[in-house]
C-alpha positions in Angstrom: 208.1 82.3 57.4 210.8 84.9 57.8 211.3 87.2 60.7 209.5 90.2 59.0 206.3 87.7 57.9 206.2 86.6 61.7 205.5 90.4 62.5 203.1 91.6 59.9 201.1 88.5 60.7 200.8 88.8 64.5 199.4 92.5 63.8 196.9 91.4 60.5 193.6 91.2 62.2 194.1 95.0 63.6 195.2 95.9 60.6 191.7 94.4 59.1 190.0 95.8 61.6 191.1 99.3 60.4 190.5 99.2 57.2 187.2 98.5 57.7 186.9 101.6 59.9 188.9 103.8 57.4 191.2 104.1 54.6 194.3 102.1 55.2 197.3 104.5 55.3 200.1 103.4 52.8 202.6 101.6 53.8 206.3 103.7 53.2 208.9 101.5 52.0 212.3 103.6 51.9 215.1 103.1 49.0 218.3 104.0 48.9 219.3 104.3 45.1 222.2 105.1 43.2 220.0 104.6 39.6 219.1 107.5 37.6 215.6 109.3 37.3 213.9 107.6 34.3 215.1 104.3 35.6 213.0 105.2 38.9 210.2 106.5 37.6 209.7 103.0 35.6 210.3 101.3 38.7 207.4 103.7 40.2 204.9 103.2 37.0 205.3 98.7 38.0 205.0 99.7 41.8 201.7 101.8 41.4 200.2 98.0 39.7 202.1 95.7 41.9 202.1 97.5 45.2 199.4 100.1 45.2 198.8 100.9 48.6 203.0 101.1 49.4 204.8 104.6 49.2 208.1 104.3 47.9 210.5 106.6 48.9 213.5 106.9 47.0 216.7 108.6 48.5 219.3 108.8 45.3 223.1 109.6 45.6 226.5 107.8 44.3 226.5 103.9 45.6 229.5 104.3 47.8 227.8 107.5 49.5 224.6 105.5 50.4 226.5 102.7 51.6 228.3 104.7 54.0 224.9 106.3 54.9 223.3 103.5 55.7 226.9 102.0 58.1 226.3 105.4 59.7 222.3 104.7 60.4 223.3 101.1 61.7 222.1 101.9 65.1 218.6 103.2 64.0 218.0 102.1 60.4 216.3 104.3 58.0 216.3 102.7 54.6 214.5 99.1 53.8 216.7 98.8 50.4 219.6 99.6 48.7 219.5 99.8 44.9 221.7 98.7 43.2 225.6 98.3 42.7 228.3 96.0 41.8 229.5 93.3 44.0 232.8 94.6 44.0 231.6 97.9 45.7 228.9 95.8 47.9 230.8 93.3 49.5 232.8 95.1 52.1 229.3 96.5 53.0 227.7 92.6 53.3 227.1 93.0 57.5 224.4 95.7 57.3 222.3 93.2 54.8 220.5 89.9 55.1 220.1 87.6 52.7 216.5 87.1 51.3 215.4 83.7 49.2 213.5 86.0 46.6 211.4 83.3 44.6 211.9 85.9 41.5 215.4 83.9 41.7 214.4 80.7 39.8 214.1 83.0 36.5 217.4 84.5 37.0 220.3 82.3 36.0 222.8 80.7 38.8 225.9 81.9 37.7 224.4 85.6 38.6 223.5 84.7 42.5 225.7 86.3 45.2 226.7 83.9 47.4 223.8 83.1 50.3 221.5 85.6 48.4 222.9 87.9 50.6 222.2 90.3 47.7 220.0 90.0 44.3 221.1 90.6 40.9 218.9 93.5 39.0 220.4 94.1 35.7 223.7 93.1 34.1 226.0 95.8 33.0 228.4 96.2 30.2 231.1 98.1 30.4 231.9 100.3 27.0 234.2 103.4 25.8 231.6 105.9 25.4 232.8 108.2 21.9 232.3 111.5 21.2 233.1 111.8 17.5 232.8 114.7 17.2 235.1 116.1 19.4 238.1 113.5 19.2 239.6 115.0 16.3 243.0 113.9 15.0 242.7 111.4 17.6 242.4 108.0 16.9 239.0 105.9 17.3 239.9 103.7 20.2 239.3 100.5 19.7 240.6 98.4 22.8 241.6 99.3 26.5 245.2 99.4 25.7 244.5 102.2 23.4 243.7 104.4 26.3 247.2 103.9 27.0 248.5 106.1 24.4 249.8 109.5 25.8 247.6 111.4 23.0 244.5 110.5 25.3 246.0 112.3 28.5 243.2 114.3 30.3 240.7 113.6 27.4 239.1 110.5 29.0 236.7 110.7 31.6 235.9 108.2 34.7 233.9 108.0 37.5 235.7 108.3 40.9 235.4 104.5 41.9 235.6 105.5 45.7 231.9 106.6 44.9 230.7 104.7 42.0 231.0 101.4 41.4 230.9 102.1 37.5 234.0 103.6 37.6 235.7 101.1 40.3 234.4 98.2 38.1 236.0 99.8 34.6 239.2 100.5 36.2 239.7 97.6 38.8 238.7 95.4 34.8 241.3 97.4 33.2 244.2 96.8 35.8 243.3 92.8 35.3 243.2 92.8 31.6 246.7 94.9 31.2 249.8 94.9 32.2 251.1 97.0 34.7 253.0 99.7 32.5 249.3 99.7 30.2 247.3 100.2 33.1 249.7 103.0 34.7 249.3 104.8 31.7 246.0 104.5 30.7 245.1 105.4 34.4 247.5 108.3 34.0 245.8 109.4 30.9 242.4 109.3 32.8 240.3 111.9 35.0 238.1 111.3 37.2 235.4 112.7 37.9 232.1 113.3 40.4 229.2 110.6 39.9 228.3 107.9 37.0 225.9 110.3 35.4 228.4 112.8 34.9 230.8 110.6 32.4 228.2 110.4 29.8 226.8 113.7 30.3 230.7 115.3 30.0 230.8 113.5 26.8 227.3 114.1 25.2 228.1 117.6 26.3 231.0 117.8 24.6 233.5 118.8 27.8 235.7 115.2 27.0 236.1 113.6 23.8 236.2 109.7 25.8 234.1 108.4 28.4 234.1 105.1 30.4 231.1 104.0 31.4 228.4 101.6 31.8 226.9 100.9 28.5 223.2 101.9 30.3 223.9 105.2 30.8 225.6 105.9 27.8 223.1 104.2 25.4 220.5 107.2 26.8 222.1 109.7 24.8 222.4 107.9 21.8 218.4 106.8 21.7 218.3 110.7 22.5 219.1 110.7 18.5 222.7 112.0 19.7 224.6 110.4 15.9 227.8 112.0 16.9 227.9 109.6 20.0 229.1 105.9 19.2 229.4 102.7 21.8 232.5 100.8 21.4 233.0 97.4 22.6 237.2 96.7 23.1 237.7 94.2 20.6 239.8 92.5 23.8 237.0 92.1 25.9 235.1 93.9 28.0 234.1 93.9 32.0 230.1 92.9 32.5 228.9 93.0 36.1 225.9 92.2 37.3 224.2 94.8 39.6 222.2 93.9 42.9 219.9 95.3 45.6 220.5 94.6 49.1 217.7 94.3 51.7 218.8 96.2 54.4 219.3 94.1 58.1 216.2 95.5 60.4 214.4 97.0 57.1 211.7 99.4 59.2 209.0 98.1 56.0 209.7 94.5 57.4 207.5 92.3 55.1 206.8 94.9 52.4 210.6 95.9 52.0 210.5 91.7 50.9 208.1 92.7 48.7 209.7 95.4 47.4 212.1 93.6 46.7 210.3 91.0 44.8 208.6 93.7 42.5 212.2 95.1 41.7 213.0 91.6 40.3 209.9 91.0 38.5 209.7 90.4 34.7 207.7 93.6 34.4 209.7 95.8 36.4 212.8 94.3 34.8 211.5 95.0 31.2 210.6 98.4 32.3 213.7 99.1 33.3 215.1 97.7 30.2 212.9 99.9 27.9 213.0 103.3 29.6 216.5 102.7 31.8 218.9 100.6 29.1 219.1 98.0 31.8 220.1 94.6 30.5 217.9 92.4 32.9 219.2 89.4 35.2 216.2 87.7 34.1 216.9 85.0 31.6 213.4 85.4 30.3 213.5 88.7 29.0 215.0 89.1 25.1 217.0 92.4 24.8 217.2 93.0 20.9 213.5 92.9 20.9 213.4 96.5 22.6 216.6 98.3 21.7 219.5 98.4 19.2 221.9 96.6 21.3 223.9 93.4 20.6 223.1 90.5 22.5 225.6 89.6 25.5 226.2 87.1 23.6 227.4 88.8 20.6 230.3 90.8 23.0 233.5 89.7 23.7 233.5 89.3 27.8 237.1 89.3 29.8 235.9 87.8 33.2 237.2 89.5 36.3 237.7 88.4 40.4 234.4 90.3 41.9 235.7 88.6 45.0 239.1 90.1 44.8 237.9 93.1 43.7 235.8 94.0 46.9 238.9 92.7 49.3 241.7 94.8 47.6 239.0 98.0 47.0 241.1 100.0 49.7 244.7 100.0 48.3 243.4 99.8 45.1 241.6 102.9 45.6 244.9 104.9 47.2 246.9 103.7 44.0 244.0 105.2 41.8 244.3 108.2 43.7 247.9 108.6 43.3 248.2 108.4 39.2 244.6 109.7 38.1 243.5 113.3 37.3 240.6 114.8 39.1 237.8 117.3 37.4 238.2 120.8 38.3 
């Protein structure tokens, strides 16, 4: 039994003994998340089934932001969860989580784990160039990364700033491994960046840039919005897929609930609730994706695999250089 079951046990017969006398009050599990509205009101639609006498709270903001919030509560912890970001972004962030032995993890394939469970995988995203044909013109459909590179792209590609999103530091820190240096320069020079993950997508659909790069999740929203002008493309030379994982938080105040929390989060129904109203691919290897949206199968999509590991221990510099060459929305 884990530290947290060792606690809610010792105080179960009170807690029987007041339910008796009254109502049980619910119990508040709090969630840091970094995923957009629909996908938390699915999440909230499985909890009211799974969990129906737990409260979830849900605190929303960039990934990177959260993070930070929750270093800067170390010393009197606030949130039970974090949800949900790329191990690139997490990793320099591993000593204000421990590492929980969900038993949701025998449906979820191996090769997805963190190391030590230390974190959980979610979803798996795909990165995509997110096209706005309607607006690009006399410009050429792209059709790879190195495209970008072209100078007739300058300022009419859109990122998110990867020292708050792990979208965009997952796209570009996959762009800088696939090219060489002078293609990566230039693409990055050709790029800007802008506020939070939901905005790429939204500047696109919007018609402010003509290119976005971005998570093929957030994109695909639009385009089941009935948006036609809007197409997904897949760079013929490979594209970045990271999986995505929540993080229970070290001294979770929801002690045993925040587990099973957890556990609901990586369920088959929450996972194809997420799928169907949040364009989340799920970790689950039980769940088909074609059979609820018009999305090729993973396997169908040429993958270029990246370091995660490297990634998370070169995220400073790599940040500074990104700083140094990209544009930045006004």
């Amino acid at each position: 039994m884990t530290k947290h079951g060792r606690l809610v046990a010792a105080g179960s017969v009170v807690g029987l003994a007041l339910m008796v006398a009254a109502p049980a009050l619910a119990q508040e599990v709090n969630i840091y998340t970094s995923n957009p509205v629909q996908s938390i009101e699915a999440i909230t639609e499985v909890a009211r089934t799974a969990m129906p006498d737990v409260q979830l709270n849900a605190i929303t903001g960039g990934s990177g932001v959260l993070l930070r919030r929750i270093e800067s509560e170390a010393d009197k912890v606030q949130a039970d969860i974090f949800w949900s970001s790329s191990a690139n972004t997490l990793g320099a962030f591993e000593s204000l989580f421990e590492s929980y032995d969900s038993p949701a993890l025998a449906a979820i394939p191996e090769g997805l784990h963190y190391p030590g469970n230390r974190f959980l995988p979610t979803n798996v995203h795909v990165s995509v160039i997110m096209v706005n044909e309607d607006l690009l013109g006399d410009l050429p459909m792209p059709e790879t990364w190195s495209d970008l590179a072209d100078p007739v792209y300058q300022g009419k590609i859109t990122v998110p700033d990867p020292a708050n999103s792990s979208t965009g530091y997952t796209i570009l820190w996959g762009a800088r491994e696939l090219l060489d240096e002078a293609a990566f320069q230039a693409l990055a020079g050709n790029v800007v960046v802008t506020g939070s993950s939901s905005a790429v997508p939204r500047g696109v659909a919007m018609g402010e840039y003509p290119i976005g790069l971005t998570f093929e999740a957030t994109a695909y929203a639009y385009i089941d919005g009935g948006q036609d002008e809007l197409k997904l493309v897949y760079p013929s030379e490979g594209t970045f897929v990271t999986p995505e994982y929540l993080g229970l938080v070290a001294g979770a105040p929801a002690g045993d609930v925040a587990c099973q929390a957890v556990d609901m989060l990586l369920s088959a129904e929450a996972q194809t609730a997420l799928l169907v109203n949040g364009f989340r691919r799920p970790s689950r290897s039980d769940i088909e994706v074609s059979k609820y949206l018009a999305l090729p199968e993973l396997a169908d999509v040429e993958v270029f695999a990246v370091d995660e590991a490297a990634a998370a221990n070169e995220r400073e510099p790599f940040l500074e250089m990104i700083r140094s060459i990209a544009g930045v929305a006004q």
